[in-house]
KEVODREN-190293 format. One line per 8 residues: number of its first residue (from 1); their letters; for each residue x, y, z of C-alpha. Coordinates in Angstrom, 3 decimals. Layout:
NUM	a	X:Y:Z; ...
This chain:
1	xxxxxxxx	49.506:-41.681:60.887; 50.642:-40.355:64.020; 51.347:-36.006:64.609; 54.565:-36.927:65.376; 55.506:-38.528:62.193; 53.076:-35.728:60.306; 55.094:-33.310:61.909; 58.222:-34.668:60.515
9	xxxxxxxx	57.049:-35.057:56.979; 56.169:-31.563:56.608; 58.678:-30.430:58.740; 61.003:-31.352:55.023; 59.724:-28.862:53.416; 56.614:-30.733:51.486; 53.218:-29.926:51.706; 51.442:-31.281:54.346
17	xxxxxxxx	49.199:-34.368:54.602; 45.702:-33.137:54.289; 46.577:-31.164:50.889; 47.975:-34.628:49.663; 44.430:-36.473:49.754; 43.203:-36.542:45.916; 45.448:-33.602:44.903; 44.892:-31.789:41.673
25	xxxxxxxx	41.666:-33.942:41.417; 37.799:-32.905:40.961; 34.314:-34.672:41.386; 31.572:-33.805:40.069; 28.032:-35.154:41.749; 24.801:-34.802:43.494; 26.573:-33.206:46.958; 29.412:-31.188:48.276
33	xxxxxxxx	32.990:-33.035:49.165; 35.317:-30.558:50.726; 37.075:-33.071:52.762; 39.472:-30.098:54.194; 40.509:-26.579:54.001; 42.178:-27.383:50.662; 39.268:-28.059:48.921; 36.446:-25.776:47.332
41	xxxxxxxx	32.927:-26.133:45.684; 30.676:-24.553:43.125; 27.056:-25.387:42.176; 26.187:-25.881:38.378; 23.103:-25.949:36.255; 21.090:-28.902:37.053; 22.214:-29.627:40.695; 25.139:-30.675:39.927
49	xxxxxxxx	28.549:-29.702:42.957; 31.761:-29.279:41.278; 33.933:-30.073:44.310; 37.495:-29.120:42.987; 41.242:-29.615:45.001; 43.129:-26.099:45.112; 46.042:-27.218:43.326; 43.914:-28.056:40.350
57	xxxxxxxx	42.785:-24.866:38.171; 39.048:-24.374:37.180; 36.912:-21.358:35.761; 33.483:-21.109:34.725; 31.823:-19.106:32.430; 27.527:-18.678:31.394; 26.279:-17.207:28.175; 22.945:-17.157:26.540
65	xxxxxxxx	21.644:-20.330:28.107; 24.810:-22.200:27.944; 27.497:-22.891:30.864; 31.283:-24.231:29.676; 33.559:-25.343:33.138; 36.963:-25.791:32.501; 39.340:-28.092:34.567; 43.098:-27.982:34.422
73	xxxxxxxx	45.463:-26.566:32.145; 43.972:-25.891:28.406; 46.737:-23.504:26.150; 46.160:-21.889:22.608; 49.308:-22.151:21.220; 47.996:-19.215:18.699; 47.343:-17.197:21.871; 50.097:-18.199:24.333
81	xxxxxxxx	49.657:-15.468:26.921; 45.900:-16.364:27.269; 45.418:-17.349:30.372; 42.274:-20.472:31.255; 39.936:-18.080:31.748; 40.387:-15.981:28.182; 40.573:-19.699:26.415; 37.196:-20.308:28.594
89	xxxxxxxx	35.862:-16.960:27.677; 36.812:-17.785:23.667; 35.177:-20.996:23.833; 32.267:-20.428:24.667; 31.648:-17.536:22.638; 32.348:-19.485:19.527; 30.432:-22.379:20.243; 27.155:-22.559:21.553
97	xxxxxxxx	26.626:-26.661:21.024; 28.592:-29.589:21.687; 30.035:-30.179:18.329; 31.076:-26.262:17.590; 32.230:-26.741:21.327; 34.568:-29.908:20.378; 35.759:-28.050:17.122; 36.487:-25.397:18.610
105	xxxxxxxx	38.928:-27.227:20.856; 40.988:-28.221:18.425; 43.858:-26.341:18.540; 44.377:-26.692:22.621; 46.833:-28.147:24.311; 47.375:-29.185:27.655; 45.593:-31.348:30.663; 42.128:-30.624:30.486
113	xxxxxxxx	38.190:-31.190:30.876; 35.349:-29.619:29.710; 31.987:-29.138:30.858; 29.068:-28.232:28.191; 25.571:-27.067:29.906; 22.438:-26.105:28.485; 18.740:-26.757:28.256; 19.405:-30.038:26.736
121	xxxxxxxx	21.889:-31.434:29.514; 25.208:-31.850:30.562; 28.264:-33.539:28.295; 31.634:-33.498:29.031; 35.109:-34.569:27.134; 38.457:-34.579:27.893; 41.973:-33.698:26.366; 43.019:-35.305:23.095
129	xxxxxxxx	44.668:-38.111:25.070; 42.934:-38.135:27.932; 45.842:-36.999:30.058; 43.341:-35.979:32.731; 41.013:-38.540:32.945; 37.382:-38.904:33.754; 35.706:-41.835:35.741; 31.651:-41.948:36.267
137	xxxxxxxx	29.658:-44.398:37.858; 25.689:-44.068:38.150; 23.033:-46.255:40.865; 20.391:-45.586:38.749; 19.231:-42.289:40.999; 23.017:-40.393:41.528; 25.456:-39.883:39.096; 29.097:-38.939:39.827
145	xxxxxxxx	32.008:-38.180:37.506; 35.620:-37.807:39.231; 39.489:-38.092:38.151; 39.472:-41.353:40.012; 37.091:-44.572:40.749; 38.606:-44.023:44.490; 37.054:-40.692:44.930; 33.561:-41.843:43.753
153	xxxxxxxx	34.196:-44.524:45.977; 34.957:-41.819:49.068; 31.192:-40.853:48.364; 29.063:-43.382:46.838; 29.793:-47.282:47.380; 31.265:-49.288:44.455; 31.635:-52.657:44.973; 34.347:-54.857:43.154
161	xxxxxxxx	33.954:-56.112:39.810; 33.617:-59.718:39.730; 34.183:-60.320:36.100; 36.398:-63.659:36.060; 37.779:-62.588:33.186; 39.472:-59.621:34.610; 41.085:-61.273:37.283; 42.861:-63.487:34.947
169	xxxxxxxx	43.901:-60.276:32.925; 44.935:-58.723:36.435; 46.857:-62.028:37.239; 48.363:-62.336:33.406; 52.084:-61.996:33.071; 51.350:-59.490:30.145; 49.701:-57.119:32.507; 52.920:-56.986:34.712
177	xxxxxxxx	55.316:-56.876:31.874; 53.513:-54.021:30.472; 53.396:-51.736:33.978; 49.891:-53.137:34.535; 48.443:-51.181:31.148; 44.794:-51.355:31.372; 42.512:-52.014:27.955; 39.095:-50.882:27.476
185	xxxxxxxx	36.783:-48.397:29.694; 35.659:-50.580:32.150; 37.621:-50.672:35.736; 38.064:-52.667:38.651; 34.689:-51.580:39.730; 31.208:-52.906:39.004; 29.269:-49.635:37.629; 31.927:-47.549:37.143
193	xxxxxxxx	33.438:-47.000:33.849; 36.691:-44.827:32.478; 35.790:-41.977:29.598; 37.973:-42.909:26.603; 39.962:-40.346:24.348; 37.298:-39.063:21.428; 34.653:-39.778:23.344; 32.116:-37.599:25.358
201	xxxxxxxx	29.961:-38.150:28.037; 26.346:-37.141:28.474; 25.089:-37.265:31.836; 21.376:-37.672:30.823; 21.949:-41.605:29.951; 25.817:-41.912:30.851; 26.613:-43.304:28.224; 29.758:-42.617:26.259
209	xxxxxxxx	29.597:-41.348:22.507; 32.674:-41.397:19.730; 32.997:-37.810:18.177; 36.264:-38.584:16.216; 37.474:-39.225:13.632; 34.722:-37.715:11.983; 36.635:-36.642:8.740; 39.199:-37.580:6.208
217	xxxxxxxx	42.637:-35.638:7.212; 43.065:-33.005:4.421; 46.925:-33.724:3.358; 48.873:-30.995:3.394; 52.232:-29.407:1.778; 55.039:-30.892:3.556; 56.746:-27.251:4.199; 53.467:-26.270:5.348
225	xxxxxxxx	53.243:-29.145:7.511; 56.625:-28.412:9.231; 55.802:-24.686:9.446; 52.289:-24.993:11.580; 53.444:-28.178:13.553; 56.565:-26.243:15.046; 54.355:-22.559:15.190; 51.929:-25.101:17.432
233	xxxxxxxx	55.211:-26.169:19.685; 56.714:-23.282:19.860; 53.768:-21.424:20.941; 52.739:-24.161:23.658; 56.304:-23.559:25.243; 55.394:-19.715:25.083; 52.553:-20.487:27.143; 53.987:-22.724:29.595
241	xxxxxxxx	56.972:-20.390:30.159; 54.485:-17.612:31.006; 52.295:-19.559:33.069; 54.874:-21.464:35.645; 58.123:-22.410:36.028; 58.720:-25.353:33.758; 61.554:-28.544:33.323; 61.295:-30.928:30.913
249	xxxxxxxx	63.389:-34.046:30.459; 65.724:-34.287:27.784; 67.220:-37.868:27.041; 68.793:-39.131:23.302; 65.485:-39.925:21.760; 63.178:-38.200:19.357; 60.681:-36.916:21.037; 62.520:-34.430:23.698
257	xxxxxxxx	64.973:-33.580:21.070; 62.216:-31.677:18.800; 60.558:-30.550:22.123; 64.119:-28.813:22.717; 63.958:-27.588:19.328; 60.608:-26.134:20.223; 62.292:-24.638:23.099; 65.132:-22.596:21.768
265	xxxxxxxx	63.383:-19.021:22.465; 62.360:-19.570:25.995; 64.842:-22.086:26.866; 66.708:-19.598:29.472; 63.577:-20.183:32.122; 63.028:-23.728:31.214; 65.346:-26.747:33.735; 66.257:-29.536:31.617
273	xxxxxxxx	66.949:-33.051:33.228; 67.299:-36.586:33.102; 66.982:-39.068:36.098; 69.892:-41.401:36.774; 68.189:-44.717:37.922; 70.384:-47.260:39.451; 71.002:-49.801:36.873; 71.947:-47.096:34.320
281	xxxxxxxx	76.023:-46.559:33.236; 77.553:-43.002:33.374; 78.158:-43.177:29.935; 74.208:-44.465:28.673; 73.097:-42.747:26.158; 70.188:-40.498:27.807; 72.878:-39.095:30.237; 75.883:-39.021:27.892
289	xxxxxxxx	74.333:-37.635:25.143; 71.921:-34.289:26.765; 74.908:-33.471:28.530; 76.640:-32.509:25.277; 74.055:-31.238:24.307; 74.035:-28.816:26.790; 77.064:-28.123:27.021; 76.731:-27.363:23.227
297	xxxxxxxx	73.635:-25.044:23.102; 74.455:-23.537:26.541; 70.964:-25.222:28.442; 70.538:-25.862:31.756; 70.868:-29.617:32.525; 70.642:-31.146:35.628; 71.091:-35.085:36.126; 68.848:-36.004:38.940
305	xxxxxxxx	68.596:-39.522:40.897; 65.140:-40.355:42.601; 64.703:-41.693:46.310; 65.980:-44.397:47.345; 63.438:-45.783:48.776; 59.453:-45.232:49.513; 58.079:-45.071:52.885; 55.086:-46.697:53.789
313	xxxxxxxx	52.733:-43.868:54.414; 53.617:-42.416:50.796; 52.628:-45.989:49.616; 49.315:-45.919:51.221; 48.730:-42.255:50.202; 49.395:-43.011:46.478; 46.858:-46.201:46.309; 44.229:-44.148:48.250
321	xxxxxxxx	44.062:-41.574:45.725; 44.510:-43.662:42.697; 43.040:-46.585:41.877; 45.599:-49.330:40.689; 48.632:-47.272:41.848; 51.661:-49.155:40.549; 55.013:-49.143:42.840; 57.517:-49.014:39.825
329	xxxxxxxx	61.012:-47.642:39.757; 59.500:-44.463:38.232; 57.295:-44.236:41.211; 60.555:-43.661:43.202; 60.408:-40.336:40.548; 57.343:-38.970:42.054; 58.256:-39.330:45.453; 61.441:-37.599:45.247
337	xxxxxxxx	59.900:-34.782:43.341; 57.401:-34.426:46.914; 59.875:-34.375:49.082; 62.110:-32.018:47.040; 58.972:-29.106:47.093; 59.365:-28.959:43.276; 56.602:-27.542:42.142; 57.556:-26.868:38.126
345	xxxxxxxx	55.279:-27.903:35.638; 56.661:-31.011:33.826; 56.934:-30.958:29.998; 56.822:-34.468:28.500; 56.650:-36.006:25.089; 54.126:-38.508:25.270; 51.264:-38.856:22.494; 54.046:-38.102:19.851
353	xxxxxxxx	54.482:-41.866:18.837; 50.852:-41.270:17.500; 52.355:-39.926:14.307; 55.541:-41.966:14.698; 53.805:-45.617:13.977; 54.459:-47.341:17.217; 52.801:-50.758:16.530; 54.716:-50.477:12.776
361	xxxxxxxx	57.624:-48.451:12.716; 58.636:-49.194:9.303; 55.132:-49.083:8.166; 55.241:-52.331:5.978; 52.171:-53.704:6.571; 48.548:-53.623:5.756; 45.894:-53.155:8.717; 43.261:-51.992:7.088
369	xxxxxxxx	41.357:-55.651:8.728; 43.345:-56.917:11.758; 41.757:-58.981:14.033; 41.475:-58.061:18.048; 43.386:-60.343:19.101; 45.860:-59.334:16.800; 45.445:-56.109:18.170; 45.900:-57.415:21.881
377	xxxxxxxx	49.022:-59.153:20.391; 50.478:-55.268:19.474; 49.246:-53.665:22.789; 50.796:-56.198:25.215; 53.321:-58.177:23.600; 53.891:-61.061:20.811; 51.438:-64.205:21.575; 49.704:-62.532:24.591
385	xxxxxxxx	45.853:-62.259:24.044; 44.125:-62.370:27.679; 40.490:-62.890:26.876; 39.525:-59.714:28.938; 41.544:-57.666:26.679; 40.218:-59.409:23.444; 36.903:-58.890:24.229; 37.316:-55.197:25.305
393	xxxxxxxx	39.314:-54.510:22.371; 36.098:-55.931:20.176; 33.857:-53.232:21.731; 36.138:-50.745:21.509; 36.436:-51.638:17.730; 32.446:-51.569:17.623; 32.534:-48.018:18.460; 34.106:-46.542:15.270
401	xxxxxxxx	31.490:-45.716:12.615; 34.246:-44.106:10.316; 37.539:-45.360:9.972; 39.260:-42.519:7.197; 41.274:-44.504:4.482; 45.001:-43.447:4.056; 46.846:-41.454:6.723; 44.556:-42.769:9.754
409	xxxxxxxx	44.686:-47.039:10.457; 43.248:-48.685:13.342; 46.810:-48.789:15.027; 46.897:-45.343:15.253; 43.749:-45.297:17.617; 45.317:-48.538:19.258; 48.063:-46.375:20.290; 46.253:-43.298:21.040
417	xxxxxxxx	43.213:-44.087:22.826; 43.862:-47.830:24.508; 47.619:-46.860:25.212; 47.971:-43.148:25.846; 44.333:-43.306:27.078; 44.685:-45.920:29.632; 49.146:-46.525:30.204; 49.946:-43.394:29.030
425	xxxxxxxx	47.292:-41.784:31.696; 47.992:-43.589:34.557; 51.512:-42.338:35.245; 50.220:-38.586:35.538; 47.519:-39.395:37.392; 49.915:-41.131:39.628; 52.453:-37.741:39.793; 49.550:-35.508:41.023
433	xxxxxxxx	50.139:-36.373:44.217; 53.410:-34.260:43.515; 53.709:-32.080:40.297; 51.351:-31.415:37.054; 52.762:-32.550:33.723; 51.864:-31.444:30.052; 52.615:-33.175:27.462; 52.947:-30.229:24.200
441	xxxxxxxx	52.044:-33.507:21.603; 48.570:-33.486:22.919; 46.923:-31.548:20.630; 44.098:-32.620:18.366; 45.518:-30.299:15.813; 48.699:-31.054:16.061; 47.879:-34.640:15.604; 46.231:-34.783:12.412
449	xxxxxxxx	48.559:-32.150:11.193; 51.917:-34.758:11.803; 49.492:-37.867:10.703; 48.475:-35.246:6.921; 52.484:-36.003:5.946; 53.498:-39.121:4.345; 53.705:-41.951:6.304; 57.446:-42.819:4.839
457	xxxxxxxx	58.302:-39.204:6.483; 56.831:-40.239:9.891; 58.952:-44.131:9.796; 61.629:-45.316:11.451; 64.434:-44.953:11.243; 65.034:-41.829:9.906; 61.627:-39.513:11.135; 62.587:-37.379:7.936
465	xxxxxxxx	59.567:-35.187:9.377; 61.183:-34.831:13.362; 64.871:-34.007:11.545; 63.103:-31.455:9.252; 61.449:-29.825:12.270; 64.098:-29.662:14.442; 66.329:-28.090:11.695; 63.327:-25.233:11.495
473	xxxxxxxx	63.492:-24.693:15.170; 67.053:-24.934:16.363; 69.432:-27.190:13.497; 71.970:-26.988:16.083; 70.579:-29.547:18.068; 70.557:-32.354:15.062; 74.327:-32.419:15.800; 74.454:-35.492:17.991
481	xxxxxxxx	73.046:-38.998:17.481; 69.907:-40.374:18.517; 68.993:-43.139:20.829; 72.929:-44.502:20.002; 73.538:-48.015:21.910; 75.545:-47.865:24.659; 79.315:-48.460:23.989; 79.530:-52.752:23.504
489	xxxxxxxx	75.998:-53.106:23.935; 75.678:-54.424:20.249; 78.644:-56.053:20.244; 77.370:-57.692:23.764; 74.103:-58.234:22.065; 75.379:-60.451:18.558; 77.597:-62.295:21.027; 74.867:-63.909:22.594
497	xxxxxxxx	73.028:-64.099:19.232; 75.993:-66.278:18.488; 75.993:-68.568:21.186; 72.700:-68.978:20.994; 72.083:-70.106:17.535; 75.496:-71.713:16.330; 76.025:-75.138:17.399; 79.112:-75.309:19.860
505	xxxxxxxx	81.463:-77.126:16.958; 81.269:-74.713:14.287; 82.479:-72.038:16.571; 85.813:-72.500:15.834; 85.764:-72.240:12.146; 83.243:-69.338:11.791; 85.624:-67.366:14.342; 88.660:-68.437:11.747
513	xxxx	85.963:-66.841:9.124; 85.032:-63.720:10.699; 89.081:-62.684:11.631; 90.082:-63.555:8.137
């Protein structure tokens, strides 16, 4: 890119070029990458350079032959004014090997990795969901570990995976339909692998190891369930409200309404908003329906439309930091957020259809033994099985030694470690280029707390638990409907049922029918 054109780009206000290469992302390897002033570097046990971007928080922390790196955001909603430091500080006087280490985090919430060194080696693990994600790739000499297979690549050559079977998964219509979700931890790179959700990572072999589920979920009274569930919201939105400025979207559906809910005590520093794409009516639902809302519980709501279009040097930025950077209409999101300087934290509600039953929302079905390609059929659409995803999905399903009875089913995992690990990462990593998001549902705690209640509280299409949670935390806001259909869009919708299914000359006399 030209200065001239630089010079106009940052002349708007955003941050300028340089600080845009990898943002808020870290590698970890055998030498120092500080590509430009808005980089730095620290050396760890066992030669290892933790080469970190500024915008992306890190603290370290020795004690008694152990070292415990944190990266990113990691909030104990039982401590809320902690900052990453004092949550690195209790860590690692509390546990002093890898499995008190991973207990330990239980209760944290947030965007985060950690790094566990001592005289055996060095492990790390991510977030619950693996929000911020981990990528390593090894030549047999070097190892590296980074949030993207495009910053390895900036330091140690990866060639291009050649598996045939890929490329038809890359090519499938399924893969489009479904914003290009990946399956499995293997990438688009020979060598170079992605760190799944309840798994860790030891750097003496690189290999990957499952640590969870472990356990049985003790169940739980369902008041008590309520209780800690919203104590664990509510305190995350303490902590977020302390830490930054925050906004958080709030549309009709379940999710943001109990994160509002959560809300109600800090909700005076917190910008609530909703993005106005083009193909959506004034009156649809996730516009119609916060803004009563807010004009109900006296909230800040803002309805916000994203660029119009992207220019080409954002384009190229994006796919350089990011390996399989999708152009989607969200992507038009990000890019206005750049150019706008926000620089809020982002609250989201992702990971919470963990305890909602995506793949079974009615929960009338037994998967206790469900084939993988059944399972491919559930992660990208009825009758789609690309042989790629089958046969990642059967290693995957190789890797659980303990599958608890009862609360837990395999679906559950489908949804949080192939979905939120791989779709439900991609878009954040994507948005670093521009803001950090947090998503309050990603909590290990939290998780197996929701998942401890009946499973006909957690069903569609009631969510008995949600409604019981949001009337603990702010009833007000179970006032107005959720996720109603746009006016006539059933009545649109049966219409074509009609037309579709009845044969052209009974029309007239099931009309006759139907007015009588």
């Amino acid at each position: 890119m030209n200065i001239s054109m630089k010079d106009r780009i940052e002349n708007k206000g955003m941050v300028s070029l340089e600080r845009l290469l990898f943002r808020r992302q870290f590698l970890l390897g055998p030498t120092i990458y500080t590509p430009n002033p808005y980089w730095s570097c620290i050396l760890l046990p066992g030669e290892l350079y933790l080469s970190v971007h500024n915008d992306l928080p890190f603290a370290t922390s020795a004690q008694e032959g152990a070292t415990l790196t944190l990266i990113g955001h990691a909030i104990d909603p039982f401590h809320p004014l902690h900052t990453n430091e004092e949550v690195l500080h209790s860590l690692i006087e509390n546990a002093q090997d890898l499995q008190a280490l991973i207990l330990a985090t239980k209760p944290l919430v947030g965007r985060w990795i950690l790094i566990f060194q001592n005289h055996q080696g060095t492990c790390l693990f991510t977030d619950p969901c693996g929000f911020r994600q981990v990528f390593y790739h090894s030549d047999g000499k070097q190892v590296w570990c980074a949030s993207q297979p495009e910053l390895i690549r900036a330091n140690s050559p990866l060639s291009l995976n050649s598996d045939e079977t890929m490329m038809r998964f890359l090519t499938d219509q399924s893969h489009a339909r479904e914003e290009s979700a990946w399956v499995g931890s293997s990438t688009m790179y020979s060598d170079c692998f992605h760190l799944m959700p309840n798994h860790y990572l030891n750097l003496e072999c690189m290999e990957q190891t499952r640590f969870y589920p472990s356990n049985s979920i003790q169940v739980e009274d369902f008041q008590k369930i309520v209780e800690l569930s919203c104590a664990i919201l509510q305190g995350t939105m303490t902590a977020l409200t302390a830490r930054s400025d925050v906004s958080m979207a709030l549309t009709a559906g379940w999710d943001s309404r109990v994160l509002l809910a959560a809300s109600k005590h800090v909700c005076e520093r917190i910008e609530y908003f909703v993005y106005h794409n083009g193909d959506m009516a004034e009156n649809h639902p996730d516009i119609l329906v916060p803004g009563l809302i807010a004009k109900k519980l006296g909230i800040e709501f803002v309805v916000k439309k994203p660029a119009v279009e992207l220019p080409g040097w954002f384009v190229s930025m994006l796919s350089h930091n990011v390996s399989c950077a999708r152009i989607l209409p969200k992507t038009h999101i990000i890019y206005q957020k750049l150019i706008s300087g926000e620089n809020r934290i982002n609250i989201n509600g992702n990971g919470s259809e963990i305890c909602r039953n995506y793949f079974d929302k009615y929960a009338k079905n037994d998967f206790s033994d469900v084939s993988s390609i059944e399972l491919a059929s559930k992660l990208l659409g009825k009758n789609s099985q690309p042989e790629f995803a089958v046969r990642e999905l059967n290693q995957w399903k190789e890797t659980f030694d303990f599958l608890p009875d009862g609360n837990w089913n395999i679906l559950d995992f489908l949804y949080w470690e192939q979905r939120m690990g791989n779709w439900g990462a991609q878009y954040p990593a994507e948005q670093d280029i521009a803001i950090e998001e947090i998503s309050p549902f990603n909590c290990r705690q939290l998780l197996e707390i929701l998942v401890s209640s009946p499973k006909k509280m957690r069903t569609a299409p009631d969510y008995s638990l949600y409604m019981e949670m949001i009337r603990h935390m702010w009833p007000e806001a179970l006032s107005f409907p959720f996720n109603p259909l746009p006016k006539g869009h059933l009545v649109d919708r049966l219409k074509r049922k009609f037309h579709k299914n009845v044969p052209t000359s009974m029309e007239p006399m099931l009309k006759r029918v139907l007015r009588s």
